[in-house]
GUDRENLUM-525888 format. One line per 3 residues: number of its first residue (from 0); for each residue x, y, z of N, C-alpha, C. Coordinates in steps of 0.1 Angstrom, whole numbers, plus 2048, in hexadecimal, padded with zeros to 3 digits. Each point is the difference from the previous one (the first is absolute). Example, Ala and Ser with C-alpha at 12.3 -4.5 7.8 and 13.67 -1.06 7.14 Angstrom:
0> 884 7C7 84E 7F7 80C 800 809 80C 800 ~ 7FC 80B 7F9 809 80B 800 7F8 80B 808
END
This chain:
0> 83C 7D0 755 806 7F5 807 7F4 7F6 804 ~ 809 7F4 800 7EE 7F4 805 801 7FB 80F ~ 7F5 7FF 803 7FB 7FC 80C 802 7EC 805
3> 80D 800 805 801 7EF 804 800 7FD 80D ~ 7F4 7F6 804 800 7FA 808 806 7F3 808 ~ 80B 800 808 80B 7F1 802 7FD 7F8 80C
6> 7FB 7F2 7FB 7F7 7FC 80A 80D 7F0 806 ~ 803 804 808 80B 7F6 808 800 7F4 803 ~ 805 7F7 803 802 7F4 809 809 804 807
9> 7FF 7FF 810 80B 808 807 80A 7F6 808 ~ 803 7F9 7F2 80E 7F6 807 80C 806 7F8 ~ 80D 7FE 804 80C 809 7FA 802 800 7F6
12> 800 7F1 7FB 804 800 7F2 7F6 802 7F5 ~ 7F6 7FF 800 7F5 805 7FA 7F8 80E 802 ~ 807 805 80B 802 813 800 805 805 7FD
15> 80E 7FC 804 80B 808 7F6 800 809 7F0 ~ 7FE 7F4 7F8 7FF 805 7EE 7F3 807 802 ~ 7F5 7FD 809 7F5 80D 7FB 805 80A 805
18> 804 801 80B 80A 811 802 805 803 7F6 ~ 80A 7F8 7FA 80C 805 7FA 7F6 805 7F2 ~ 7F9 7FA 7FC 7F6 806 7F4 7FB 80D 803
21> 7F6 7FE 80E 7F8 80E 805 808 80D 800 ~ 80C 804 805 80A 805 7FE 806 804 7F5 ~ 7FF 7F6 7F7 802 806 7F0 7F8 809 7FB
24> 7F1 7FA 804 7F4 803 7FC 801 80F 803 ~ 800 805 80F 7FE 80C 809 80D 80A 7F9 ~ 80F 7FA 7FF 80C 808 7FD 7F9 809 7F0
27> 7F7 7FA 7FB 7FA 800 7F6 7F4 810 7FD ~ 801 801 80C 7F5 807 7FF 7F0 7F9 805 ~ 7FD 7F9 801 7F4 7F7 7FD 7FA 7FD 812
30> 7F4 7FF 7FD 7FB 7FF 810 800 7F4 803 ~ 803 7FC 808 800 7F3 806 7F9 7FD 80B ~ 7F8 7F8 803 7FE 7FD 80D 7FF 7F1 808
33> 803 7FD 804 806 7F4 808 7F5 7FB 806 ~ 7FB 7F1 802 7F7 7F9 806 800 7F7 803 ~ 803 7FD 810 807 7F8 80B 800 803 80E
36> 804 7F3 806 803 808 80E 809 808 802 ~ 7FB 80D 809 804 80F 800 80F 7FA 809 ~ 803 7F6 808 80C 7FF 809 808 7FC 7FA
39> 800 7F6 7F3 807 7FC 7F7 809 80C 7F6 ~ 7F7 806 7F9 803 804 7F5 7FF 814 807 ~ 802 805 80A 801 80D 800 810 803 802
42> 806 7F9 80C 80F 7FE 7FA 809 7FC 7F3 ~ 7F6 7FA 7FA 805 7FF 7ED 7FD 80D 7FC ~ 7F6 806 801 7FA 808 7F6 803 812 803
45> 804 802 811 7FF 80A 806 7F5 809 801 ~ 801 805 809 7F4 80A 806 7F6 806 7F8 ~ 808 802 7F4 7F6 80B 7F8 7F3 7F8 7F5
48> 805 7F3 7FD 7FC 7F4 7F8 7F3 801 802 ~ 7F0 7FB 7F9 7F4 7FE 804 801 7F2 803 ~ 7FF 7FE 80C 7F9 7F1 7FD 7F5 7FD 807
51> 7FA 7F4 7F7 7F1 7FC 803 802 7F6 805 ~ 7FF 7FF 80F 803 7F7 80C 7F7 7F2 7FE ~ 801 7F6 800 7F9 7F2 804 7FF 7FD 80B
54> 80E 801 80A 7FB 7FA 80A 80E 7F5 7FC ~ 801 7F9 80E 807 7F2 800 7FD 7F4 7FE ~ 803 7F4 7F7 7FC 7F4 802 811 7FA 7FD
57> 7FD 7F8 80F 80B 7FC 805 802 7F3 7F4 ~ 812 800 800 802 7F3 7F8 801 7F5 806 ~ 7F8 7F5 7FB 803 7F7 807 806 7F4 7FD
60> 80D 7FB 807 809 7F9 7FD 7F9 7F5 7FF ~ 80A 7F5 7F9 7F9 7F4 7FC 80B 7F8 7FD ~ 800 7F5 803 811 7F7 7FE 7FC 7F2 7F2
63> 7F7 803 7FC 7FD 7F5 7F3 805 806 7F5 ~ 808 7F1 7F8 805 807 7F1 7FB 7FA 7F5 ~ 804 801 7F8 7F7 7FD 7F0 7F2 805 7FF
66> 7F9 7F7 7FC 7F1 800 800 7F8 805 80D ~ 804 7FA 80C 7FC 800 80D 803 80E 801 ~ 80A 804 800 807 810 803 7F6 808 7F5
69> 802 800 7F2 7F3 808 7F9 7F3 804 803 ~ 7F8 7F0 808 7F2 803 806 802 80C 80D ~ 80A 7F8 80C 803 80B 807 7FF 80D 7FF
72> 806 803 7F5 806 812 7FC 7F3 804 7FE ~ 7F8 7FB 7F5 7F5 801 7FA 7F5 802 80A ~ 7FD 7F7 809 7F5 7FB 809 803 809 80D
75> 80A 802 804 807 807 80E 805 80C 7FF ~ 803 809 7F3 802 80C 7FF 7FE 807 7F1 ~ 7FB 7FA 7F6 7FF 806 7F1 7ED 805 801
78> 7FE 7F8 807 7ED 7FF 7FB 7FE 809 80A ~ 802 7FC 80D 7FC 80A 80C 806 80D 800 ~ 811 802 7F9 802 80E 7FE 7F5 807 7F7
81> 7F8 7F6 7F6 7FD 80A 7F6 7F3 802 807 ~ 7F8 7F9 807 7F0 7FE 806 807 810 809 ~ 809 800 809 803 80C 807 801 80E 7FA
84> 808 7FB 7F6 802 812 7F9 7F7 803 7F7 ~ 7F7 7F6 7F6 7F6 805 7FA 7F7 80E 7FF ~ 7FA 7FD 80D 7FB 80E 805 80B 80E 800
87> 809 800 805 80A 80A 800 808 806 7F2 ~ 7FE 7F8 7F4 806 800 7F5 7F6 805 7FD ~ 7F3 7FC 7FF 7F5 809 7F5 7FC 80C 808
90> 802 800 80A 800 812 805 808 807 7FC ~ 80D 7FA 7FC 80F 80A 7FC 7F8 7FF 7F2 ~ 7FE 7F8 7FA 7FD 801 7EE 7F4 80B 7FE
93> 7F8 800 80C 7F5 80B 7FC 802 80E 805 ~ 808 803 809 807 809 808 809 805 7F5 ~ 808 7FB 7FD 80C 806 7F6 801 800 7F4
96> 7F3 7F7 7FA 7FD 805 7EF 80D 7FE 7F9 ~ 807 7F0 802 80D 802 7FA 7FA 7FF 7F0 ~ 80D 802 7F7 802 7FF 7F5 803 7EE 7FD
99> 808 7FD 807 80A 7EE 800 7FB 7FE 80F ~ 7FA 7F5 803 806 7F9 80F 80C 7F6 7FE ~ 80F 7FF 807 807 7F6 7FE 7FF 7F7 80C
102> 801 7F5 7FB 802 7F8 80B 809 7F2 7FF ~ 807 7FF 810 807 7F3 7FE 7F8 7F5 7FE ~ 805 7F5 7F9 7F9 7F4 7FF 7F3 7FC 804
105> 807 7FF 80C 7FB 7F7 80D 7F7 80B 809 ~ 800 80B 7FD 7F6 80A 807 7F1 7FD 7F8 ~ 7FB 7F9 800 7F9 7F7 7F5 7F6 80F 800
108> 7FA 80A 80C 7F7 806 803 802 80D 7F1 ~ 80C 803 800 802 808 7F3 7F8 800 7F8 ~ 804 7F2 7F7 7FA 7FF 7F3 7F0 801 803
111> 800 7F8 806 7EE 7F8 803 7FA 80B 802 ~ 800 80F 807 7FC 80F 803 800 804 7EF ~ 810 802 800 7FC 808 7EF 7F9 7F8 7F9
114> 7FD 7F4 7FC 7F8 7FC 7F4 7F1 805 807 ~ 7FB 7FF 808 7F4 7FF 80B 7FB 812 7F8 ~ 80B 808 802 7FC 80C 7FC 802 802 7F1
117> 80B 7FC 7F9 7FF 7FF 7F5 80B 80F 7FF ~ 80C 7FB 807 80D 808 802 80D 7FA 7F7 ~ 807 802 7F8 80B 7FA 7FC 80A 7FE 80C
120> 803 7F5 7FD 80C 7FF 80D 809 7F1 7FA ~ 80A 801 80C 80E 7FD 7F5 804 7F3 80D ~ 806 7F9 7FE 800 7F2 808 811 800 800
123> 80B 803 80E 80C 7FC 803 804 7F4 805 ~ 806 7F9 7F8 806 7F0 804 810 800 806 ~ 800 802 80F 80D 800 803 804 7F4 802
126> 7F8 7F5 7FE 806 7F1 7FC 802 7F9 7F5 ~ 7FD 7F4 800 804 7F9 7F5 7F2 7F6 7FF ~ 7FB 7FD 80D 7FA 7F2 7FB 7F6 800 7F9
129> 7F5 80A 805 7F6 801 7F5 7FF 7FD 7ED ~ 80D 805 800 801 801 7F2 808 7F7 7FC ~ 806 7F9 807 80A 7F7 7FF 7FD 7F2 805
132> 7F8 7FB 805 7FF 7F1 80D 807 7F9 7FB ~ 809 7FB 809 807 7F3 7FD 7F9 7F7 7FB ~ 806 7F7 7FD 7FA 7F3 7F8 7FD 7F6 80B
135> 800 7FF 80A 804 7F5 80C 7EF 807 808 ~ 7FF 80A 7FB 7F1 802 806 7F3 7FE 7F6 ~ 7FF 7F3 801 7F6 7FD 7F0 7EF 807 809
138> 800 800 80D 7F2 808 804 7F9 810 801 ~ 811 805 7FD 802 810 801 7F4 807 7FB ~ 7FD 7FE 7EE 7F9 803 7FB 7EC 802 805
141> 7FF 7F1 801 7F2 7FD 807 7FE 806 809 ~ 80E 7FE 80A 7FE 808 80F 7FA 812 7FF ~ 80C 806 7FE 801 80F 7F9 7EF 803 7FA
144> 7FD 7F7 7F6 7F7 804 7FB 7F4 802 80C ~ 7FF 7F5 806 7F1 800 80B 803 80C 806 ~ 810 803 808 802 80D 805 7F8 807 7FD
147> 808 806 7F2 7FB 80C 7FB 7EF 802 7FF ~ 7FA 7F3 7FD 7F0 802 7FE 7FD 804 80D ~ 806 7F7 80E 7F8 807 80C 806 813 805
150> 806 807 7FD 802 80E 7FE 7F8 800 7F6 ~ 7FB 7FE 7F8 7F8 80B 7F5 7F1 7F9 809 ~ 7FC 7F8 803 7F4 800 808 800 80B 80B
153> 80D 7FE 806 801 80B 80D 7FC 80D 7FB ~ 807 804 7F5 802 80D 7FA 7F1 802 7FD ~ 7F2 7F8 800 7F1 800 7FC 804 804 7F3
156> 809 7F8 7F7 802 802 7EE 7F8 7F4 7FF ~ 7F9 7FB 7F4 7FA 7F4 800 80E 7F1 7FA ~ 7F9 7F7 7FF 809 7F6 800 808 7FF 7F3
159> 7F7 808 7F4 808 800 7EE 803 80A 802 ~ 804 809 80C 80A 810 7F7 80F 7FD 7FB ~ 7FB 808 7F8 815 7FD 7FC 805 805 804
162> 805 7FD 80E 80F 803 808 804 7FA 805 ~ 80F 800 800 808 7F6 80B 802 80F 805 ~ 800 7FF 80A 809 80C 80A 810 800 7FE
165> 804 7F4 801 810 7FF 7FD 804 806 7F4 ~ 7F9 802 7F4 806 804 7F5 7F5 809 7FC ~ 806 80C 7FD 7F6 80A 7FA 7FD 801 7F1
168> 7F7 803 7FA 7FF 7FD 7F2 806 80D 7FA ~ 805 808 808 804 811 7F8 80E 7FD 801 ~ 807 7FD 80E 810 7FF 7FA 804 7F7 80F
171> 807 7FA 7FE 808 7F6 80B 80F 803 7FD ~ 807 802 80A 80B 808 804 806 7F2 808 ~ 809 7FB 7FB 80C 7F6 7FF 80D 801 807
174> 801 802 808 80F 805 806 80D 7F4 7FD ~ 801 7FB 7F5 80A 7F2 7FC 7FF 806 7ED ~ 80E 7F9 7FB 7FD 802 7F4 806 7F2 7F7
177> 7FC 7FC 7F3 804 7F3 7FA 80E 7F7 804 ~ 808 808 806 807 7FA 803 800 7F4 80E ~ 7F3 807 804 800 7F5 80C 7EE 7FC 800
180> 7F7 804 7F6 7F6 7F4 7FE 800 7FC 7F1 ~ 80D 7FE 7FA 801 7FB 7F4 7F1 801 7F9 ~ 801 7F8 7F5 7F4 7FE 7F6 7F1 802 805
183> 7FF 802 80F 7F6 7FA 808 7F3 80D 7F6 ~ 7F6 7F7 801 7F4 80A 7F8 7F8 807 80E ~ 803 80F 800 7FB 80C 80A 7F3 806 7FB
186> 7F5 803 808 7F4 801 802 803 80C 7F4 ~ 7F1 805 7FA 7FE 80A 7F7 804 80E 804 ~ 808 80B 7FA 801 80D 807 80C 800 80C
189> 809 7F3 7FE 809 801 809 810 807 7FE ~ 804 807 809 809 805 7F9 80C 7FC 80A ~ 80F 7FC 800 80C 7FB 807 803 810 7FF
192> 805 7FF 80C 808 811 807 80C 7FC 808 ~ 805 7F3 802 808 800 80B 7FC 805 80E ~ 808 802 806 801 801 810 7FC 80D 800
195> 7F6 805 80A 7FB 809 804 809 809 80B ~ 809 806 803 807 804 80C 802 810 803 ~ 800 800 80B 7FF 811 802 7FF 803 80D
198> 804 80F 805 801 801 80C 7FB 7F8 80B ~ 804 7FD 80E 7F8 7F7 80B 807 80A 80C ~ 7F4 809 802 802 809 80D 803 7FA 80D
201> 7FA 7F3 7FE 802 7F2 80F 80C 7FE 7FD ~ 808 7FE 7F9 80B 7FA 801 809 7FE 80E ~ 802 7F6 806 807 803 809 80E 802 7FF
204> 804 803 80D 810 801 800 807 7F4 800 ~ 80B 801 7FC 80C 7F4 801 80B 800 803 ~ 802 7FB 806 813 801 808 80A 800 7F3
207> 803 80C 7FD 80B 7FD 7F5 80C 803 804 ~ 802 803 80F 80D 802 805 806 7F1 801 ~ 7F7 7F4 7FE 806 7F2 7FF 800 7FC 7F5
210> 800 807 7F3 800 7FB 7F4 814 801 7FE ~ 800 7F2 7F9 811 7FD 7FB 7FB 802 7F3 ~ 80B 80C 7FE 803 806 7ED 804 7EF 7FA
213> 80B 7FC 80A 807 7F7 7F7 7F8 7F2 801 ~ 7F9 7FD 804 7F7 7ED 7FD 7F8 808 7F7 ~ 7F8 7F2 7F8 7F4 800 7FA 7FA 7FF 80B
216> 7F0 804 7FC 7F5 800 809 7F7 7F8 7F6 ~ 7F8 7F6 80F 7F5 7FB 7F6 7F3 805 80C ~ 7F6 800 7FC 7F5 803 807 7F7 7F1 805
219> 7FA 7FE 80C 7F6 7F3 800 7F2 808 805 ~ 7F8 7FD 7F5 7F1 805 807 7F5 7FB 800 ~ 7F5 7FB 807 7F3 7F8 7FC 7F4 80F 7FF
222> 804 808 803 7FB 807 801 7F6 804 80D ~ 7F6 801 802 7F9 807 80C 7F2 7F3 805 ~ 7FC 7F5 7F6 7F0 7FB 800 804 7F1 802
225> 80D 7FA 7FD 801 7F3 7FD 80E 7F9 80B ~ 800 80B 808 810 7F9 808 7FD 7F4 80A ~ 7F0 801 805 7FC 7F2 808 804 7F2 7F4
228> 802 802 7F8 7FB 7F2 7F3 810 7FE 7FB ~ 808 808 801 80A 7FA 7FD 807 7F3 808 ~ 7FE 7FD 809 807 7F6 80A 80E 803 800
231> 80E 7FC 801 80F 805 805 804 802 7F1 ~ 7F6 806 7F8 809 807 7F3 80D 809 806 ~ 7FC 809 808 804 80C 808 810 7FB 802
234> 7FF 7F3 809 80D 7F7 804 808 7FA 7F5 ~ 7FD 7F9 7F9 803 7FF 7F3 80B 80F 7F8 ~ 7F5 803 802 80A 80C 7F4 80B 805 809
237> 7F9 805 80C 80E 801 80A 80B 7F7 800 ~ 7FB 7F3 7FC 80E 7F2 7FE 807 808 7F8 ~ 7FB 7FF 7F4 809 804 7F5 808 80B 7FC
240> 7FB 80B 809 807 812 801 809 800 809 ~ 7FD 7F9 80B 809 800 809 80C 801 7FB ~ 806 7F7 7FB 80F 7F9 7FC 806 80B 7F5
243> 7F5 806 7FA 803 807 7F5 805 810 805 ~ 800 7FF 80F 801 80B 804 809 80A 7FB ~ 810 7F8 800 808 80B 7FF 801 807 7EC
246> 7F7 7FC 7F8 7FC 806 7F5 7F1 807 7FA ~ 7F8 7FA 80D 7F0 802 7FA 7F9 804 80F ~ 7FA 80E 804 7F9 805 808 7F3 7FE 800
249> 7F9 7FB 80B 7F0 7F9 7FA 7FA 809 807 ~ 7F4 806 7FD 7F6 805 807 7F5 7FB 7FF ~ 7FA 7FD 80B 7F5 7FA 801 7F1 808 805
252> 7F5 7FB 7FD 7F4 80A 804 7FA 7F8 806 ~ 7FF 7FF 80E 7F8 7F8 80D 7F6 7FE 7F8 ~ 7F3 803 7FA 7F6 7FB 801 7FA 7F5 80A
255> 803 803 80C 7FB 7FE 80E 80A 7F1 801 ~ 808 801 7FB 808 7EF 807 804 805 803 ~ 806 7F2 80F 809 804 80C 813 805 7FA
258> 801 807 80B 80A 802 7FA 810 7F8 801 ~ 7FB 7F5 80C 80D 7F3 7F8 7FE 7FF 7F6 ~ 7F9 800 7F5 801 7FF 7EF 808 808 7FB
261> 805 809 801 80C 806 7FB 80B 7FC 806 ~ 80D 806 7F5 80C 7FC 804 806 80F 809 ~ 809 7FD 805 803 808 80B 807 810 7F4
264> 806 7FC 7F7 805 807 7F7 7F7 80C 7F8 ~ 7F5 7FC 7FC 7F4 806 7F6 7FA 80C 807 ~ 7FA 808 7F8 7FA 80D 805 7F3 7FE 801
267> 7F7 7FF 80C 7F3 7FD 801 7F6 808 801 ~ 7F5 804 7F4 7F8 80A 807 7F3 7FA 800 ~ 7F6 809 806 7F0 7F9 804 7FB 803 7EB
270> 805 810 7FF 7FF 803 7F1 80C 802 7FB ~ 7FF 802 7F3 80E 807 7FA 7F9 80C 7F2 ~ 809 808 7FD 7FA 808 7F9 804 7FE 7ED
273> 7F9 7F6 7FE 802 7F7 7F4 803 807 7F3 ~ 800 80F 7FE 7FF 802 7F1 812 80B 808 ~ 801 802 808 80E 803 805 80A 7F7 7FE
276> 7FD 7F0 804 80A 7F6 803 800 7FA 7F4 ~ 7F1 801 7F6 807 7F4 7EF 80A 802 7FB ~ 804 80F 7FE 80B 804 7F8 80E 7F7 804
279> 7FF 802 80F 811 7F7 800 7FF 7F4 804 ~ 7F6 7FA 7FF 7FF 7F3 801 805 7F7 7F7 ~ 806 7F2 804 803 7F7 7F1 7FB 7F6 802
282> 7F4 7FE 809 7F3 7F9 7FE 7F7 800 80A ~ 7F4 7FB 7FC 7FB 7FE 80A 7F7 7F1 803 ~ 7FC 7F8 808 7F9 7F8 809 7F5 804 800
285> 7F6 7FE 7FA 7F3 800 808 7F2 7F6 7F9 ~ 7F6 806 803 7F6 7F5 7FF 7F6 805 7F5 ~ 804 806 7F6 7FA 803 7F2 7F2 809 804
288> 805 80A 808 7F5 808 805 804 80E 7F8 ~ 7FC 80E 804 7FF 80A 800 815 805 7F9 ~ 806 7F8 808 810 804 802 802 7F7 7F0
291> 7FA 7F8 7FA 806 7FF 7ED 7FE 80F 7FD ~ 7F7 806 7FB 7FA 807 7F3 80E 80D 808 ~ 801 7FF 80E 809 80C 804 80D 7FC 7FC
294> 805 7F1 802 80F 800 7FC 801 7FA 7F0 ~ 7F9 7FE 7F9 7FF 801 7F4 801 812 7F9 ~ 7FA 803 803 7FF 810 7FF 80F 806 7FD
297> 80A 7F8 80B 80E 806 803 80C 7F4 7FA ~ 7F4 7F6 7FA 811 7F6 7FA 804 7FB 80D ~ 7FD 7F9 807 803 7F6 80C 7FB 7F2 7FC
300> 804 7F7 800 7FA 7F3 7FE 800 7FA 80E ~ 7F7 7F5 800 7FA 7F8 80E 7FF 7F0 801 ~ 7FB 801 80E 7FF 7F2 7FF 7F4 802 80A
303> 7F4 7F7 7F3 7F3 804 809 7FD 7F3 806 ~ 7F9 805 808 7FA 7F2 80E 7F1 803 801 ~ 7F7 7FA 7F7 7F1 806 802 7F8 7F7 808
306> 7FA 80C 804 7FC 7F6 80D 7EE 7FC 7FE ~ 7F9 80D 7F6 7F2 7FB 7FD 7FD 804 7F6 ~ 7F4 7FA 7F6 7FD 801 7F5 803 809 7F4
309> 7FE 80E 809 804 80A 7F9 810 805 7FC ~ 803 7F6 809 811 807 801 806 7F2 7F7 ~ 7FA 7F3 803 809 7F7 7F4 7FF 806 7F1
312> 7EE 805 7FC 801 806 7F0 80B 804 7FE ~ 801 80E 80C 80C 80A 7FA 810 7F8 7FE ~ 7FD 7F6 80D 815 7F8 7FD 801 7FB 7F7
315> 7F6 7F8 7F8 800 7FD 7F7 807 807 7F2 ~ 7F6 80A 7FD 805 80B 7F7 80C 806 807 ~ 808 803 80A 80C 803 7FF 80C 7F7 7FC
318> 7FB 7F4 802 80A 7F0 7FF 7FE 801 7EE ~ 7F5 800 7FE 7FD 800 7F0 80C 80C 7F9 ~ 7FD 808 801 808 80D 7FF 80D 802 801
321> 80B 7F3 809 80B 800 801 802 809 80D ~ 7FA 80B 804 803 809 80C 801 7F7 80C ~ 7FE 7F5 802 7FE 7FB 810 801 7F3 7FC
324> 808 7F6 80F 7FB 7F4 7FE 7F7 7FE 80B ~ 7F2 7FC 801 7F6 7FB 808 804 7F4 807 ~ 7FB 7FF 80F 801 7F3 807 7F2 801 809
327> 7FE 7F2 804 7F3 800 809 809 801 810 ~ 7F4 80B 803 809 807 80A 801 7F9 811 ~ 7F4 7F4 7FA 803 7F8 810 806 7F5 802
330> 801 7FC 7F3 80C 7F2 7FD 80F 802 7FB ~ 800 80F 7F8 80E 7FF 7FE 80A 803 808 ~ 80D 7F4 7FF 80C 7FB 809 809 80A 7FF
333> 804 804 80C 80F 809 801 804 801 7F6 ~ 806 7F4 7FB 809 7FB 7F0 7FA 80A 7F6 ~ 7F5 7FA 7FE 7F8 806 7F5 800 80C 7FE
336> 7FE 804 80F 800 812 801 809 806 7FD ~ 80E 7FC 806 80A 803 7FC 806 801 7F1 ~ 7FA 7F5 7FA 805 800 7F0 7F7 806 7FA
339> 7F3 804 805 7F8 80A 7F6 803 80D 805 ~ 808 806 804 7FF 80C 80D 80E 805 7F5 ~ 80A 7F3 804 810 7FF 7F3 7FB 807 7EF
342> 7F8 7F7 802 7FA 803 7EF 800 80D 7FC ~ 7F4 80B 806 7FD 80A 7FF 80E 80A 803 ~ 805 7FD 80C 809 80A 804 811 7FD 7F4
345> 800 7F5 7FD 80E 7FF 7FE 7FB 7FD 7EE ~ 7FB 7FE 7F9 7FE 7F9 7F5 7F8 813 7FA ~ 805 800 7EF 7F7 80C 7F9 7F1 7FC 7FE
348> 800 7F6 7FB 7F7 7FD 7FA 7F0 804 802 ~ 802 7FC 811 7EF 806 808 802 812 7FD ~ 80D 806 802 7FE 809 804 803 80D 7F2
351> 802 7F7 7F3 7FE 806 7F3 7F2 801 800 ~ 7FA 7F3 803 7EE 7FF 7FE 7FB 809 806 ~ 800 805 812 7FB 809 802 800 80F 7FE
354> 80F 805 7F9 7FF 80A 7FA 7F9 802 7F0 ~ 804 7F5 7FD 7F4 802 7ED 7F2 7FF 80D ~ 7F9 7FC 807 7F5 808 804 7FF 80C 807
357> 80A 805 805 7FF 80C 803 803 80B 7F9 ~ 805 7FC 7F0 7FD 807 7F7 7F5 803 7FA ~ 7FA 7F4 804 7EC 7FD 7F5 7FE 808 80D
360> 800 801 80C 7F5 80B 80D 805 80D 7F8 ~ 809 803 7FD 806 80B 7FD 7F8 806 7F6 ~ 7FF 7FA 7F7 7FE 805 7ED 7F2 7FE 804
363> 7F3 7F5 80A 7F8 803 802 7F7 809 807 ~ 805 809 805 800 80E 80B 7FA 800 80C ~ 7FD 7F7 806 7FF 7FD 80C 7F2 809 800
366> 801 805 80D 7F8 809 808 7F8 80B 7F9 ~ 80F 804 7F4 7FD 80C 7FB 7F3 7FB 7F2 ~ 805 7F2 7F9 7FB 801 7F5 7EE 7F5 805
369> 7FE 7FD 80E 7F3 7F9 805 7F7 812 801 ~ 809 80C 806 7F8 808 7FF 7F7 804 7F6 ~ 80D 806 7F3 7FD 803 7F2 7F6 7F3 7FD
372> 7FD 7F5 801 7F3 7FA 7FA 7F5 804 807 ~ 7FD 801 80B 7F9 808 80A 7FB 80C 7FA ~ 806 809 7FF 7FF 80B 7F6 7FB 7FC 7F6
375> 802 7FD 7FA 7FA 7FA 7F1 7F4 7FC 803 ~ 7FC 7F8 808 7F3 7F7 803 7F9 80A 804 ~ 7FF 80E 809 7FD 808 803 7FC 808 7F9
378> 806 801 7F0 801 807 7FB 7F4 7FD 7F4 ~ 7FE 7F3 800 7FA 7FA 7F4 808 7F6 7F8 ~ 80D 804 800 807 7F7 7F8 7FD 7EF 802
END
């Protein structure tokens, strides 16, 4: 069996699919050990799990979008997470003698550790933009690039090594498949697996003693990092569900807005337990975050509202794809909402599209088949 090292970003939606992989990895036989903060990831991973603690570096919010929002991410938590965990990642890499180190993206400290030792290690993209930038960002490229040069100075690599941290040169692991980055040309060694999904021990509870058998349900979520930035999206969608009450049950996910933003009717929670609620859902609302790759997974179609750089890539490819119609989520009008909200719920068309992609997650094995390359890379293959 091989020895894998899984080196985190410890935000939800970019934790999740490394669980759901690690887990494949471990059901496997295979050792795993986990490297992150120990308060994050020991209720994912349970008691018995190794993990190689970092320590905390707090996230720090930021309300800029486009360009402005990228330097943010970059300059306020991508470069300082990695200057932080650096040290802690090459103690786990010299400690545990992996075979593979994996890492998310944006854990830039991964890569930059294994090439430093001269470890194979494997690069997980639980987004889109890297490999994807919109076209509306003509500085992405230049920008990205200085990034990446200032981590490989951090990392004391010299200035010509060949690495990006974001993409590994042994295998990059894709959680999207052609159907939603079309033609688009993917870094060397990349492989599409669809959605990564699997157990979530945190899951919380949900009031299902207020679930109605008989309405549709649609879901509204910004998810947990971006609910300051929406402005009265929250009220808005409330316009439009309200009226729809006596056919369509809305549940909504606070992401810290007040709770006049909901309609008196809708089921409100702080969380909801998302891979429970896709199945009977007949759409969902949200802001092209973590909640596509889950309700694509299950054949739900949407209506995305992205709110920053990374989350327009992804609306984009779902609008492309037929699964979703996209709106900008601090100008679009009740009306609008309403007739894109109609679209998805009442019309096939969105919601033919998102089942032909939840056929391509299917046929591309998710969790199970990001493992098996894992293995392979492990293996020599």
């Amino acid at each position: 069996m091989s020895r894998f090292l899984l080196v985190v970003l410890p935000l939800q939606g970019h934790l999740y699919p490394m669980l759901a992989i690690g887990q494949e990895l471990a059901r496997a036989g295979h050792d795993v050990v986990w490297c992150g903060p120990e308060n994050v990831l020991r209720p994912l991973v349970g008691p018995d799990a190794t993990v190689h603690a970092t320590g905390v570096r707090a996230y720090r919010r930021y309300d800029e979008n486009g360009m402005a929002g990228l330097r943010a991410l970059w300059d306020g938590y991508l470069l300082p997470f990695a200057r932080f965990t650096l040290g802690p990642v090459d103690e786990a890499v010299a400690l545990h003698r992996p075979d593979v180190v994996v890492t998310e993206q944006y854990a830039l400290a991964g890569g930059l550790v294994a090439h430093r030792r001269g470890v194979r290690w494997a690069t997980l993209c639980t987004g889109t933009l890297e490999l994807t930038p919109p076209e509306d960002l003509p500085e992405f490229d230049g920008f990205v690039a200085d990034r990446v040069a200032r981590a490989v100075a951090m990392a004391g690599l010299p200035a010509d090594a060949p690495v990006d941290p974001r993409f590994s040169p042994h295998l990059v692991i894709a959680l999207m498949t052609r159907g939603l980055v079309g033609d688009a040309e993917l870094p060397d060694r990349c492989v599409l697996t669809g959605a990564a999904l699997g157990p979530r021990p945190n899951a919380p509870e949900f009031p299902w003693h207020l679930w109605d058998h008989d309405r549709r349900h649609v879901l509204v979520t910004v998810g947990t990092l971006v609910g300051h930035m929406i402005g009265d999206f929250y009220e808005r969608a409330a316009a439009v569900l309200a009226p729809l009450a006596d056919e369509v049950q809305a549940v909504f996910v606070t992401s810290g807005v007040a709770a006049e933003s909901f309609p008196d009717n809708a089921i409100v929670a702080e969380l909801v337990p998302m891979l429970d609620l896709m199945p009977k859902l007949d759409a969902v609302v949200c802001h092209a975050g973590g909640a596509v790759n889950e309700a694509l997974a299950f054949g739900v179609p949407m209506v995305v509202a992205p709110v920053r750089a990374e989350q327009v890539a992804l609306a984009r490819q779902v609008a492309r794809s037929g699964a979703g119609v996209e709106v900008p989520v601090l100008d679009v009008t009740v009306a609008e909402l309403d007739a894109a909200l109609r679209a998805v719920l009442d019309g096939p068309d969105h919601r033919d599209a998102a089942r032909r992609i939840a056929a391509e997650f299917s046929a591309a094995g998710g969790a199970a088949a990001a493992a098996a390359h894992l293995v392979g890379l492990a293996s020599g293959a």
